[in-house]
C-alpha positions, 0 to 999 in steps of 0.5 A: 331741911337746910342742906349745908355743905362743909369744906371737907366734902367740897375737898372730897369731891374736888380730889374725885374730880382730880381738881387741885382746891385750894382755899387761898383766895391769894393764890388764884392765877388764870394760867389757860394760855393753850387758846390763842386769842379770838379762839373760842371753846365749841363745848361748853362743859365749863358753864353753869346755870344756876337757878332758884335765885332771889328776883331782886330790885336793881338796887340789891343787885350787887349785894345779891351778886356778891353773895352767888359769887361769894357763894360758887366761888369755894368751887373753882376760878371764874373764868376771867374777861379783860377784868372782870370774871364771867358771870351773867345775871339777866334782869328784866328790861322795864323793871330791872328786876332780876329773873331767878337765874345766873351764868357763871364760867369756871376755867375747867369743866371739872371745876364746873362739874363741882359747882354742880354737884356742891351748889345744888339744893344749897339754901339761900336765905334766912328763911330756906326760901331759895333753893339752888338747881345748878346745871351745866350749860351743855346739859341744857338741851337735853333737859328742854328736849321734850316731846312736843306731845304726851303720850301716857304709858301703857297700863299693865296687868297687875297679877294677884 
């Protein structure tokens, strides 16, 4: 079943985020002057991972590029470097292929925050074939921290 997500509930859940949204593709400014140049942020709640992507061939790499920008930039700015927003999509180093996966910086993290919720389980493709798992960046960790070792639960008695 396709998971479609209409502007309103984008809308609702910018307003829950306390996130001024705004359709206008005009209007879009980068105003975070409260960093100084060569300051970095420590946290980095403002960036996504967004995983389950098409593996592509180096030369449908700007079409599919394109359509993830397309696609998670309804959520917020992308965060912008000289000229260029901040988006990362590895590809493999022989075959140029991409790898299924993709950074993106927003200018906030409630921004980001959005994207996750509105991005993931959105459906790329004609075909359904591509389902979107976003996480935040600095969620990472906690989801790869996994005991080394399995231990099964205790099994419990079961009262008739």
């Amino acid at each position: 079943m396709e998971h479609k997500v209409e502007l309103t509930e984008i809308e609702a859940q910018a307003e829950q985020l306390a996130i001024e949204f705004n359709d206008d593709d005009d209007d879009i400014s980068n105003d975070d002057e409260s960093m100084l140049p060569g300051e970095e942020e420590d946290d980095l709640g403002n960036l996504i991972i967004v995983d389950n992507l098409p593996l592509v061939v180096p030369e449908k790499f700007g079409k599919l590029s394109s359509a993830v920008r397309k696609i998670f930039g309804r959520f917020g700015v992308m965060k912008e470097d000289m000229f260029k927003d901040i988006f990362f999509m590895p590809v493999d180093s022989n075959t140029g292929q991409t790898l299924g996966y993709c950074f993106i910086e927003y200018d906030t993290p409630q921004e980001a925050e959005l994207a996750k919720q509105s991005g993931n389980g959105l459906i790329m493709g004609k075909d359904g074939r591509y389902k979107f798992s976003v996480t935040l960046f600095n969620e990472f960790d906690r989801i790869m921290n996994v005991a080394d070792e399995w231990t099964p639960p205790e099994k419990e008695q079961y009262a008739n």
